[in-house]
N, C-alpha and C positions, 0 to 999 in steps of 0.2 A: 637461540638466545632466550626467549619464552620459555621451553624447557631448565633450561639452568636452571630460571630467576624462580620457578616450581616447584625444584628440587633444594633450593636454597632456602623458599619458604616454608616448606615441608620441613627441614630440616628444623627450621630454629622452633616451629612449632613442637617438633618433638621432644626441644629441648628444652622448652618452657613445660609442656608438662610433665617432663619428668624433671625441672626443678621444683614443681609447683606440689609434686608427691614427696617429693624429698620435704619440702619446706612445711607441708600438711602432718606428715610422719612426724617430725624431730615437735611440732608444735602438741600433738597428743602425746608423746612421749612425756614431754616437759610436764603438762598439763597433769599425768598419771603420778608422774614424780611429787610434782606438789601436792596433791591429793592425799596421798599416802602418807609424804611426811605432816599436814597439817592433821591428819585423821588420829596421829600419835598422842597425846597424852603429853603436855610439855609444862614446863613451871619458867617463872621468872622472878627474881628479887634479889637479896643482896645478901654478903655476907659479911661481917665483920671480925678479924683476927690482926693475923701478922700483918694483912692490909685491909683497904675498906674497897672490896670489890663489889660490881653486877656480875650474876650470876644469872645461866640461862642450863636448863636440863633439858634434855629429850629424849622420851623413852625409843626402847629400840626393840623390845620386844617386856611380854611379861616379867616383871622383877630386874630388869637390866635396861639401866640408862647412862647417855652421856652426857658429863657436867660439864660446863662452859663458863670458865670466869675471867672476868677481866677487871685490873683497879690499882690504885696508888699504895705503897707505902713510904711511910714519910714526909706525905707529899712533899712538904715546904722547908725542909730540913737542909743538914748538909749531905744528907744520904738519899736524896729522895731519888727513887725510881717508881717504871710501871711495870705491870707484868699481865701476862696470862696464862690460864692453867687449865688442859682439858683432862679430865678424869672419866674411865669408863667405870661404871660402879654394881655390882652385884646388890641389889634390897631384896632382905629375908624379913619375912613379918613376926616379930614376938609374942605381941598378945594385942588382938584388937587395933588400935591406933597407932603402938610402938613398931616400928621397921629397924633396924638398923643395917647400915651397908657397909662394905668395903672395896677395892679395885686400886691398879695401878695411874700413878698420874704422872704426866708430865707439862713442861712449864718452860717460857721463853720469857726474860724478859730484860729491862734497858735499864741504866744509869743515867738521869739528868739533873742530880744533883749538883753542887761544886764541889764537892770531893774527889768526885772523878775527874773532872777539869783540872784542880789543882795536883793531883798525885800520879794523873798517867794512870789512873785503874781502866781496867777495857770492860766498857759497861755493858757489855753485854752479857748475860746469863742464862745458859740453858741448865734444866737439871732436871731430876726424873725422880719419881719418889710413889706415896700411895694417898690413901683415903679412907678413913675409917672414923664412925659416925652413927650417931641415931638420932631417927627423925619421928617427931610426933604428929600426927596430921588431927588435924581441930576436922568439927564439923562440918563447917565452910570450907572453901575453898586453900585455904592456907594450912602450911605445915613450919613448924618449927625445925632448925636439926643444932647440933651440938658436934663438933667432928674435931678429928685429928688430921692433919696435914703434914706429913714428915716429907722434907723434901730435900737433896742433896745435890749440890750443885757440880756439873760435873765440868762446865767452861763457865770461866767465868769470875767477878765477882771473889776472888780468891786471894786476899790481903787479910791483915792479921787483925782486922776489924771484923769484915764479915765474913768470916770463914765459910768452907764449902759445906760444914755441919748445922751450919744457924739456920737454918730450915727446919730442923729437925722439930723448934716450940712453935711450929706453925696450929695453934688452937683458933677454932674461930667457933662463930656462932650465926647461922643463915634464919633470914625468912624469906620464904618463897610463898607467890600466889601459882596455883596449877588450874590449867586450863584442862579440861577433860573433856 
């Protein structure tokens, strides 16, 4: 009986430390991950166009970052919706301070206006489009950009108010602070 209760303690020991290497491993793993992405180059601030979103960048290697925005159009309207919109984006530098980018974007976003409640529209929107833009970076830590946002919706949002082309005068104007 003593022998069992040996082999049974033995056992669970074994299998404490090998969770305990499992649970040390995935804890540096983590740890390495977040290192590396806080060690990137990121920006944060807003933009204003078609809507008035927060925006969040993070570089992914030299001259190539991924944009991240989230924000209302219309908000208080009969049309108001939210949306969000991740863009991967190629920056080529012009001269000195001037960059300008480009890259593919895509976007999901809701209906919570009363328009869709009153007409049966399905407020949901996905659509897929690009990104093209130039950015001036000041001194300090802030950069100006100026961009185009063409975006076409491809579910969605598709009545003869907002058609799936009304993306296309998506103009806006961002300022971002960068953390470097």
């Amino acid at each position: 009986m003593l022998k069992k209760a040996n082999f049974a303690l033995s056992k669970i020991n074994h299998l404490k430390t090998k969770s305990m290497k499992k649970i040390f491993t995935t804890m540096v793993i983590m740890l390495a991950v977040a290192s590396v992405a806080f060690a990137q180059p990121r920006a944060i601030g807003g933009r204003i166009g078609y809507n008035t979103e927060f925006s969040y960048q993070h570089s992914i290697t030299d001259g190539m970052y991924v944009d991240l925005t989230a924000g209302l159009g219309n908000a208080w309207s009969y049309w108001a919706y939210a949306d969000a919109t991740a863009s991967f984006d190629w920056v080529f530098n012009i001269k000195g301070i001037w960059n300008w980018f480009v890259g593919p974007a895509a976007g999901l976003g809701i209906g919570y206006g009363a328009n869709y409640r009153d007409n049966n529209y399905m407020p949901l929107r996905v659509n897929v489009g690009g990104q093209i833009g130039f950015e001036w970076e000041f001194g300090i830590p802030l950069n100006l950009t100026v961009d185009w946002r063409p975006m076409v919706n491809v579910l969605g949002f598709n009545n003869t108010y907002y058609a799936p082309w009304s993306g296309l005068f998506n103009f806006g104007v961002g300022l971002r602070y960068r953390f470097h």
